[in-house]
C-alpha positions as CSV (number, residue, x, y, z in Angstrom):
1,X,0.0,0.0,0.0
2,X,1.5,3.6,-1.0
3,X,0.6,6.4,1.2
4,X,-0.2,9.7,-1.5
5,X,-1.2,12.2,1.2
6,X,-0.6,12.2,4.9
7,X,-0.4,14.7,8.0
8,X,2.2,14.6,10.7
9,X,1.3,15.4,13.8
10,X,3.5,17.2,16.9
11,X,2.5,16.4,20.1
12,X,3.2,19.7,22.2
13,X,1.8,20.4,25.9
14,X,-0.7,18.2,25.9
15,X,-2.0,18.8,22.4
16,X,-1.6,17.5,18.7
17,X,-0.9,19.7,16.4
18,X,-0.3,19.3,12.5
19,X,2.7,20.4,11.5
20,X,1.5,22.7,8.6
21,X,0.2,25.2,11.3
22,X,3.1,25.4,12.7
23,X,5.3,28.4,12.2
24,X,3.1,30.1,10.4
25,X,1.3,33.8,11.1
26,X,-1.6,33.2,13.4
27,X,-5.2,33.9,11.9
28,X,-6.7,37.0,12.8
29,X,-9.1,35.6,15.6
30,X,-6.2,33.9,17.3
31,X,-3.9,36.7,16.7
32,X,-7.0,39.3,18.6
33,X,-6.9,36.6,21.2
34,X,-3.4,36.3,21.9
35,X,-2.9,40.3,22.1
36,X,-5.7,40.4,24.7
37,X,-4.1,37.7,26.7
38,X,-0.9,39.6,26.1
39,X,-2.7,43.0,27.1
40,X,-4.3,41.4,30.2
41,X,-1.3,40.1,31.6
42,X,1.2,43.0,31.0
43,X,-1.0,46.1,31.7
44,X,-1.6,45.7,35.2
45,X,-2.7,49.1,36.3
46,X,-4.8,50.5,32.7
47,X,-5.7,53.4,35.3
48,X,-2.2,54.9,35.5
49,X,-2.4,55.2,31.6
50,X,-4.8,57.9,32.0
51,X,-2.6,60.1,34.1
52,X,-1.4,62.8,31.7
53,X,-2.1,66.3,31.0
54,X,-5.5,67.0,28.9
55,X,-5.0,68.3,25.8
56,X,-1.0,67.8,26.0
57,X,0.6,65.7,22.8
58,X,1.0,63.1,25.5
59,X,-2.5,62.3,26.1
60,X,-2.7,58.1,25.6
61,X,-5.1,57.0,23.0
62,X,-4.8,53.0,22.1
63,X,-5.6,52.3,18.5
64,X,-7.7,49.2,18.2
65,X,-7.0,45.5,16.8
66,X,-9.9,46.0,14.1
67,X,-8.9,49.4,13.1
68,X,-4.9,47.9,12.3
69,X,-6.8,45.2,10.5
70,X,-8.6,47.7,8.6
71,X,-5.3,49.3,7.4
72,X,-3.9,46.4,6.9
73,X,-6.4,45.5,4.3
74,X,-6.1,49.0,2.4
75,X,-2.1,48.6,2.2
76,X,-0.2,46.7,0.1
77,X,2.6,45.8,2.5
78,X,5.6,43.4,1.7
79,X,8.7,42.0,2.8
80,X,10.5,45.0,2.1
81,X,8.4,47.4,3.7
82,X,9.8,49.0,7.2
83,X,6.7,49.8,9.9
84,X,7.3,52.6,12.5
85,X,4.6,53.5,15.0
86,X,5.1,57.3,16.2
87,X,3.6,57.4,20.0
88,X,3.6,53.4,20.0
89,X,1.9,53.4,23.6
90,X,2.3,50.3,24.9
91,X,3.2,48.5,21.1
92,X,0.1,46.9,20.7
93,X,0.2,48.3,17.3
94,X,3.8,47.6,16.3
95,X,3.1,43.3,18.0
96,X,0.3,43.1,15.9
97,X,1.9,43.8,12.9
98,X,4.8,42.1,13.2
99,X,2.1,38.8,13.8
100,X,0.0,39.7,10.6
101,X,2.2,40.9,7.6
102,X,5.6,40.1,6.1
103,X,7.5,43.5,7.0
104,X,10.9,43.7,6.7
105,X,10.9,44.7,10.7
106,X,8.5,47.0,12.9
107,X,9.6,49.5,14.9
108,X,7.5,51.9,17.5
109,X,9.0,55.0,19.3
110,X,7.4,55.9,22.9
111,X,8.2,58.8,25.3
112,X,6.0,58.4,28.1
113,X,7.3,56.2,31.6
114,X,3.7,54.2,32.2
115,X,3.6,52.6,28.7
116,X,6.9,52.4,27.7
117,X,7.3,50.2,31.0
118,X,4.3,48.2,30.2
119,X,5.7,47.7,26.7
120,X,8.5,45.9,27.8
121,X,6.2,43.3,30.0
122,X,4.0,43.0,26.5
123,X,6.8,42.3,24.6
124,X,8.1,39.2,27.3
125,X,3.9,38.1,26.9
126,X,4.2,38.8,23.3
127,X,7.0,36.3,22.9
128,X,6.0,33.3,25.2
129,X,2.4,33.1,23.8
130,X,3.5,33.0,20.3
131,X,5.9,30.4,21.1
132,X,2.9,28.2,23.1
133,X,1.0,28.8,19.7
134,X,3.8,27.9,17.3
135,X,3.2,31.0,15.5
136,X,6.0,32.6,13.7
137,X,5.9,36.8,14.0
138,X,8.5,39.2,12.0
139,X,11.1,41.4,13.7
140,X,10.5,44.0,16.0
141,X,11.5,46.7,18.2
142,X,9.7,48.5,21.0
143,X,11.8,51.8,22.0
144,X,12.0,54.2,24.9
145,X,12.5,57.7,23.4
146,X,10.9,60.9,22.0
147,X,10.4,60.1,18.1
148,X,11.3,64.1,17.6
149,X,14.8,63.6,18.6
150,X,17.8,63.4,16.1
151,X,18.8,59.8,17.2
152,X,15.2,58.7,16.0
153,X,15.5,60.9,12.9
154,X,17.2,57.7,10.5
155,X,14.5,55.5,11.5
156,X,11.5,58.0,10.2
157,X,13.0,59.0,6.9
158,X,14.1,55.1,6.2
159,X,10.8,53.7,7.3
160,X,8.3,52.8,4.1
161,X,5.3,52.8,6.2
162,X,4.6,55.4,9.0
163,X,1.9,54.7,11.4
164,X,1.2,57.8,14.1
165,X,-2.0,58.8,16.0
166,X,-2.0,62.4,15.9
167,X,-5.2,63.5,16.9
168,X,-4.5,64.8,20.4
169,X,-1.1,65.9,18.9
170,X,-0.8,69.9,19.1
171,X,0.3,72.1,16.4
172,X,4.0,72.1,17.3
173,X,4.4,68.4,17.3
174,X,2.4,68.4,13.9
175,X,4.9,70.7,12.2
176,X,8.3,68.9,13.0
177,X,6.7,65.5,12.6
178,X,6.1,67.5,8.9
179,X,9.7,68.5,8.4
180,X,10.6,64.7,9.2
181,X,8.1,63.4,6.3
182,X,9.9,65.9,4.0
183,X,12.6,63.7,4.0
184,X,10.9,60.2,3.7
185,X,11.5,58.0,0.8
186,X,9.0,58.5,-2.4
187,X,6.4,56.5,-2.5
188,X,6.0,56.3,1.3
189,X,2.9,55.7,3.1
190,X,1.5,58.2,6.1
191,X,-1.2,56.7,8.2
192,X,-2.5,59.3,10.8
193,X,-5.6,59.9,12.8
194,X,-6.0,63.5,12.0
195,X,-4.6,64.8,8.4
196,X,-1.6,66.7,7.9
197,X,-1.1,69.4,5.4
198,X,-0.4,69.0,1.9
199,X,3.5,67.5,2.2
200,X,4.6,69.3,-1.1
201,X,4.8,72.3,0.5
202,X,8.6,72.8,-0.3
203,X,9.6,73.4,-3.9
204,X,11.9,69.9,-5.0
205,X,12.8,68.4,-8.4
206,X,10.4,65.7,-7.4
207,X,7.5,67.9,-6.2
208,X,7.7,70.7,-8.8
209,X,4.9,69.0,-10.6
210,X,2.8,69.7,-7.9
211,X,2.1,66.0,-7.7
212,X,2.6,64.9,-3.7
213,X,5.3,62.1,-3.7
214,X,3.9,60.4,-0.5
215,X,0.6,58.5,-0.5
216,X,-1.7,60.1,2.9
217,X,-3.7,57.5,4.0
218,X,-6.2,59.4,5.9
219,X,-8.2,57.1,8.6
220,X,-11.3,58.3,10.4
221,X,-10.9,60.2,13.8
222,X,-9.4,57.9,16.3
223,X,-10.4,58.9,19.8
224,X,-8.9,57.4,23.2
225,X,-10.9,56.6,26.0
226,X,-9.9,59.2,28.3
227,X,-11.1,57.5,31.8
228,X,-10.8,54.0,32.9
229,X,-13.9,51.9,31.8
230,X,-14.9,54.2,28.7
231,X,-15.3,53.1,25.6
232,X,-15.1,54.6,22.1
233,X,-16.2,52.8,18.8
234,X,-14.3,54.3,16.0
235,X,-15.6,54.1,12.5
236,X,-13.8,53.9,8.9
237,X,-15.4,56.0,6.1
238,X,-15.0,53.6,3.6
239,X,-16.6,54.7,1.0
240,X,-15.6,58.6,-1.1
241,X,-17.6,61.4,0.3
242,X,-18.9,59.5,2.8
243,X,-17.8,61.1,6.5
244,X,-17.6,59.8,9.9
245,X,-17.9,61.9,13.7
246,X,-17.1,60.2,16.4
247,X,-17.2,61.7,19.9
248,X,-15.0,60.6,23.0
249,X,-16.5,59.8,25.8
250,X,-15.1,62.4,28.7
251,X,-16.0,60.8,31.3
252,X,-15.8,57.5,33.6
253,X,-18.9,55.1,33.1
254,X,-20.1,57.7,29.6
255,X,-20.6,55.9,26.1
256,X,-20.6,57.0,23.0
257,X,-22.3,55.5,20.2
258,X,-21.5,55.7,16.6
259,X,-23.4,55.2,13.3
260,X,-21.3,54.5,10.1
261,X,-22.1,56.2,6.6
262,X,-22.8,53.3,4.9
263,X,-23.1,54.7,1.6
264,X,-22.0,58.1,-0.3
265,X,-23.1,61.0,0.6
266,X,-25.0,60.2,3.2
267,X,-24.2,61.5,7.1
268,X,-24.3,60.3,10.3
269,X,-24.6,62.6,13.4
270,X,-23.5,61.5,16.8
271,X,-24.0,63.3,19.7
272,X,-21.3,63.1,22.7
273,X,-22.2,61.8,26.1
274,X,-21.2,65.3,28.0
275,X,-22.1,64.2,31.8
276,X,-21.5,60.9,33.5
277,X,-24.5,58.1,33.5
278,X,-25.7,60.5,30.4
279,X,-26.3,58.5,27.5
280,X,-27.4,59.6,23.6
281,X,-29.2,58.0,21.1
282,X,-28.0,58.5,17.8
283,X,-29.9,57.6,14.7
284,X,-28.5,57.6,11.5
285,X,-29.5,58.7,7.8
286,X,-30.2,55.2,6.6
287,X,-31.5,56.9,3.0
288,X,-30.6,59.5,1.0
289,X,-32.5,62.9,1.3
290,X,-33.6,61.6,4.8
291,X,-32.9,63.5,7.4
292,X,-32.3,62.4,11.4
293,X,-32.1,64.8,14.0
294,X,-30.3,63.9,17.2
295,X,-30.8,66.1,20.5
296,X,-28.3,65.2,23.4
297,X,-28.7,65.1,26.9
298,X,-27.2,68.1,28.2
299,X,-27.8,67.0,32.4
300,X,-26.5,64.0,34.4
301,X,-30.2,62.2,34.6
302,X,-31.7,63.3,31.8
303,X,-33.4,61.9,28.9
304,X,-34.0,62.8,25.3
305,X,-36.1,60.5,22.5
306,X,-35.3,61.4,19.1
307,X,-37.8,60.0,16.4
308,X,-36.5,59.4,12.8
309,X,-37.9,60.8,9.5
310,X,-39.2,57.5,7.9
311,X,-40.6,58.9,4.7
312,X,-39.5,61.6,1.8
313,X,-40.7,65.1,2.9
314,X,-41.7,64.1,6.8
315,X,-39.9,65.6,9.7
316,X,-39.5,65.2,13.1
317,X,-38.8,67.8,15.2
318,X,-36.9,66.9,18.9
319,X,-36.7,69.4,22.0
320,X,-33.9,68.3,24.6
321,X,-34.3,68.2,28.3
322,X,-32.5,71.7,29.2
323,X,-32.8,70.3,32.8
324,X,-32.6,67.4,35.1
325,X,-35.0,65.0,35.2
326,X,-37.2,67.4,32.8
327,X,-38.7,65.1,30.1
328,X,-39.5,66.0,26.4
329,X,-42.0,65.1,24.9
330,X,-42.0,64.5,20.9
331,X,-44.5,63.6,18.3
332,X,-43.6,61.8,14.9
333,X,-44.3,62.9,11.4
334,X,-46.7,59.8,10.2
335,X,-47.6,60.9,7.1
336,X,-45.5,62.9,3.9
337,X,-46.2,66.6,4.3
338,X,-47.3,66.4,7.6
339,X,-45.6,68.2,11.0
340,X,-45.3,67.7,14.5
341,X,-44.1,70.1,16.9
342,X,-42.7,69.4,20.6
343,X,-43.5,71.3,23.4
344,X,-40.3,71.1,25.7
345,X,-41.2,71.5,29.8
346,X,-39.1,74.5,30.7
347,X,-39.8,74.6,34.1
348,X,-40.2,71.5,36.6
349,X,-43.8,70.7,36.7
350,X,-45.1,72.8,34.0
351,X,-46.5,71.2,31.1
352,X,-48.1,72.3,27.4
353,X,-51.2,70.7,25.8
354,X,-51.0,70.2,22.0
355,X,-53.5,70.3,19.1
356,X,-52.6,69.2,15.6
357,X,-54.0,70.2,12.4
358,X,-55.2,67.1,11.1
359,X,-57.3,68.3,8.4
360,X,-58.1,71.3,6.2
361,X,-59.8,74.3,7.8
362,X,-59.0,72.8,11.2
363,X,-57.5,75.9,13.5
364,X,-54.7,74.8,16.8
365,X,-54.8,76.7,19.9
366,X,-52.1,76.2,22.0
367,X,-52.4,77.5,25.4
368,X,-49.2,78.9,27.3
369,X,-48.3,78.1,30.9
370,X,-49.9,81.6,32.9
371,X,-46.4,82.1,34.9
372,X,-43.5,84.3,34.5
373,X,-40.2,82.8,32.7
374,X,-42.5,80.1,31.1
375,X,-42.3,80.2,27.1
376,X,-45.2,79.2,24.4
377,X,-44.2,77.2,21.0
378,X,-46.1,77.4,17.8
379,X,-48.0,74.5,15.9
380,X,-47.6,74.7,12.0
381,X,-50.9,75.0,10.1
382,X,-50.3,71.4,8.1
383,X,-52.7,72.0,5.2
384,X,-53.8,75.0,3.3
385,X,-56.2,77.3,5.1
386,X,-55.2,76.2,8.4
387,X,-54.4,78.1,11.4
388,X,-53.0,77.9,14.4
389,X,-52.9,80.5,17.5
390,X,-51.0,80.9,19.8
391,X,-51.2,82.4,23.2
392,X,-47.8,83.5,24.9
393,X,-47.6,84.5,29.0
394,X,-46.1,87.7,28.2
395,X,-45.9,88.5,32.3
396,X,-46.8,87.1,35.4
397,X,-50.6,86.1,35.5
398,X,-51.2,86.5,31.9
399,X,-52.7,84.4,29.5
């Protein structure tokens, strides 16, 4: 008998494995579950990587395993390629691609104490788990040191691929990180956070065409979770024209939620949780020429319901809660050509009764609250020949 095709098996810690997965890159979902293991065990304290100055270039944002994957995806990178992550945090960024493509080596660059410190302890992780898995990974390099200074200046302007999240980056940083991609190889890649300006700014033999020599790769906002236990969801525009806000959450225990543009030219509007426990509901402009308005809660404890425009030509109108626990109260557009008006409670305790115009010749009366500081809205006559009236409290006992 003549064997054609067999599998060899290794037997290693208790398991069998075939040897055809062995040294080979991990898949992405064991890859995301490795770094998370590797993340757990190295960053011990995630709370001390919030202490920073707001607003400084040193504030700690962590780019995500999906968005890496995304980029990833959109570059053509090979074995010649040289990686460098500006700001590398605590490398996450740098291990993962050294896992998941063939780079020639990847190289990140951090200043700060707190996640320089707990990049050496992911790198020792890094290492062990990949050799449990009998995954291979490229080279790598996780560095100590302010990517600004000359001694880091060789490694920029050789690198093929530049990686740096520069959203909470202030102008200063911005312009020398400039004057080093002046002097990158052409053809480079730039993938930031927040765009940079135009790099042919200085008159060369190779940009007098006015043709930029660097490809910008310009990713959607990235923004960090600025407190321990806040989240952020981060969304790609992945189509031309088609834009994507996305709002940090500023405080402990606040979420932000965040509806893609799905197709061009078509927006999506997300409102920020400003307050802790303060939550927004966002709804997004699922077809063209439809519009979505989105009020946020402005108060700890307080409550908004938005209502989306369903059809062509229908709108829905949304008051916010200007105070706590004052509710609003909002009444959809049903029909095509038809409005609805929300009376918002200014005051605690005072309320406002509303009439529609359902039908021709039909009049609304809408009656004001008969005490000082207390404001009157209008209702829309709907259909030709319709009126509304309104009565305003102009001063204290009048109606």
């Amino acid at each position: 008998m003549v064997l054609t095709d067999c599998v060899v098996y290794v037997q290693e810690k208790g398991t069998s494995l075939p040897a055809a997965r062995l040294n080979k890159h991990p898949s992405r979902a064991l890859l995301r579950h490795i770094l998370q293991q590797v993340y757990n065990q190295a960053v011990i304290e995630p709370d001390r990587l919030n202490q920073y100055e707001p607003f400084s270039p040193e504030v700690y944002g962590e780019t995500s395993y999906d968005l890496v994957c995304q980029m990833i995806d959109q570059i053509e990178i090979t074995k010649d390629d040289v990686f460098v992550d500006l700001g590398s945090g605590v490398g996450q960024v740098v291990l993962q691609m050294a896992a998941a493509t063939p780079c020639k080596i990847c190289l990140g660059v951090e200043k700060a104490e707190v996640p320089s410190k707990y990049a050496e302890a992911m790198n020792n992780h890094f290492r062990k788990w990949m050799r449990w898995y009998g995954k291979k990974y490229g080279e790598y390099r996780l560095i100590k040191g302010d990517f600004l200074h000359d001694e880091h200046r060789e490694k920029i302007i050789t690198s093929t691929i530049v990686f740096v999240n520069n959203f909470a980056f202030g102008p200063h940083v911005d312009h020398q990180l400039k004057e080093r991609f002046a002097d990158l190889k052409d053809g480079a890649r730039i993938v930031s956070s927040k765009s940079f300006c135009p790099l042919n700014f200085r008159i060369t033999d190779r940009n007098l065409s006015g043709q930029p020599y660097h490809k910008i790769i310009k990713f959607c906002k990235v923004i960090p979770a600025t407190k321990a236990n806040t989240s952020c969801k981060v969304i790609f525009a992945m189509k031309a024209n088609t834009s994507c806000k996305v709002i940090p959450a500023m405080e402990a225990n606040t979420f932000c939620k965040v509806i893609p543009a799905t197709e061009a030219k078509t927006s999506c509007k997300v409102i920020s949780a400003t307050e802790a426990h303060t939550f927004c509901k966002v709804i997004s402009a699922t077809e063209a020429n439809t519009s979505c308005k989105v009020i946020s809660a402005t108060e700890a404890n307080t409550s908004c319901k938005v209502i989306p425009a369903t059809e062509d030509n229908t709108s829905c109108k949304v008051i916010p809660a200007t105070e706590a626990n004052t509710s609003c109260k909002v009444i959809p557009a049903t029909e095509a050509n038809t409005f609805c008006k929300a009376i918002p409670a200014t005051e605690a305790n005072t309320f406002f009764k509303v009439i529609s115009a359902t039908e021709a010749n039909t009049s609304c009366k809408v009656i004001s609250a008969t005490e000082a500081n207390t404001s009157c809205k209008v209702i829309f006559a709907t259909e030709a020949n319709t009126s509304c009236k309104v009565i305003s409290a102009t001063e204290a006992n009048t109606s």
